[in-house]
C-alpha positions, 0 to 999 in steps of 0.5 A, spaced: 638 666 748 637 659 748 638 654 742 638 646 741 644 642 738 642 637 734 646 630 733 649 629 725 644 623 722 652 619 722 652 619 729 653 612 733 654 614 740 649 610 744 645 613 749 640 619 751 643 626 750 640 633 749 646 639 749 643 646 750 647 653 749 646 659 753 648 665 749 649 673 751 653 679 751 656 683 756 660 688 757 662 687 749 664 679 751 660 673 749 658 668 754 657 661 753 653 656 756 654 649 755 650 644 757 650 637 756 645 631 759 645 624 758 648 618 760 655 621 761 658 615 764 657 611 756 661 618 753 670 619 754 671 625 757 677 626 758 679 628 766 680 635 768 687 636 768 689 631 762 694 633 756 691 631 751 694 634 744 693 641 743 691 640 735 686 635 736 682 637 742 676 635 737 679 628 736 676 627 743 669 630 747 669 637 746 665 643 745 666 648 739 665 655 737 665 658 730 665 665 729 665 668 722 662 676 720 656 675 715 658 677 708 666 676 710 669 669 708 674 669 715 672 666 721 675 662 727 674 656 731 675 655 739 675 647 741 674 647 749 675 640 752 674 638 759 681 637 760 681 645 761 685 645 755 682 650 749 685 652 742 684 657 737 685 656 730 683 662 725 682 661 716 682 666 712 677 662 707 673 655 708 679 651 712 684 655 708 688 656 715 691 664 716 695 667 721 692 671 727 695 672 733 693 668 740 687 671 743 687 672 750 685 665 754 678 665 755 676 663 762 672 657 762 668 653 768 666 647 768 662 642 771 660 635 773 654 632 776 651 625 775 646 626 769 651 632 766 657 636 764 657 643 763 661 650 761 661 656 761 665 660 757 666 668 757 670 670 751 673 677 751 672 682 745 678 682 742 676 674 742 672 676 736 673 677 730 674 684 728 671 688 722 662 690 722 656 687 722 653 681 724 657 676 727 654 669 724 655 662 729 656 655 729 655 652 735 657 644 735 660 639 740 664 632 738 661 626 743 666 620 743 664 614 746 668 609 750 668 605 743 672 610 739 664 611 736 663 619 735 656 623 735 657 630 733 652 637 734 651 643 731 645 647 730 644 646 723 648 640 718 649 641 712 648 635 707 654 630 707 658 627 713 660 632 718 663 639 718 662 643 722 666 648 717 662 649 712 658 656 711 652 653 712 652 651 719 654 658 722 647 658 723 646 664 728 646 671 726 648 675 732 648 682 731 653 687 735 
């Protein structure tokens, strides 16, 4: 499956983008496939290799992943950042941070080319929450630009400034 991120109507970054995601099951992981093109060279993107701090990864350019099963409150997130470094945060309610033990490291692959960035992400099943039913998705992305400017994507932005956080943006229903 294929879906669109969209920039929020507050994004300021200049240049021409387009962010795409692959989806797809296998073997009871999820595959992710980013894809982001444009004028690249007008975005910070912090170097393969780079420590950045590890609690704001989305402080920076970076592809985000949230996950939450449909009627339940809980969900998680996933920063990644071309650095290569990721985070995994859980909340048991709409920012309310919750404990959850550290899912194994999701296997990352990305590349450069003139024109684009891409990432492919495989999250192992114990990665996703636990519990039945449909699995929702928020699917978004921060751009920073060399200005300190921002673009945020998502599939879906709920009224008012950016939050990829809010319920209403958990747009893709993924049944297991």
């Amino acid at each position: 499956m294929h879906v669109a991120l969209r920039p929020h109507p507050e994004s300021v970054v200049r240049g021409e983008f387009a962010l795409g995601v692959e989806l797809e099951r296998r073997d009871g992981a999820l595959l992710l496939g980013y894809t982001l093109l444009g004028e690249l060279d007008r975005l910070r993107i912090p170097d393969a290799g780079a420590v950045l701090p590890p609690q704001r990864l989305w402080a920076h350019t970076c592809f985000e992943l949230f996950l939450a099963r449909e009627g339940g409150g809980s969900y998680r997130e996933f920063n990644f950042s071309p650095s290569g470094q990721w985070a995994f945060y859980a909340f048991s309610a709409y920012r309310e941070p919750a404990p959850a033990p550290q899912p194994s490291a999701p296997c990352l692959r990305w590349q450069r080319a003139l024109g684009r960035l891409g990432l492919d992400v495989r999250l192992p099943p114990e990665s996703l929450l636990p519990g039945q039913g449909a699995l929702r998705l928020g699917l978004a992305a921060v751009l920073e630009g060399h200005g300190g400017e921002f673009s945020w994507w998502a599939l879906v932005h709920p009224p008012g400034r950016p939050d990829f956080h809010a319920p209403e943006g958990f747009a893709l229903r993924w049944e297991e």
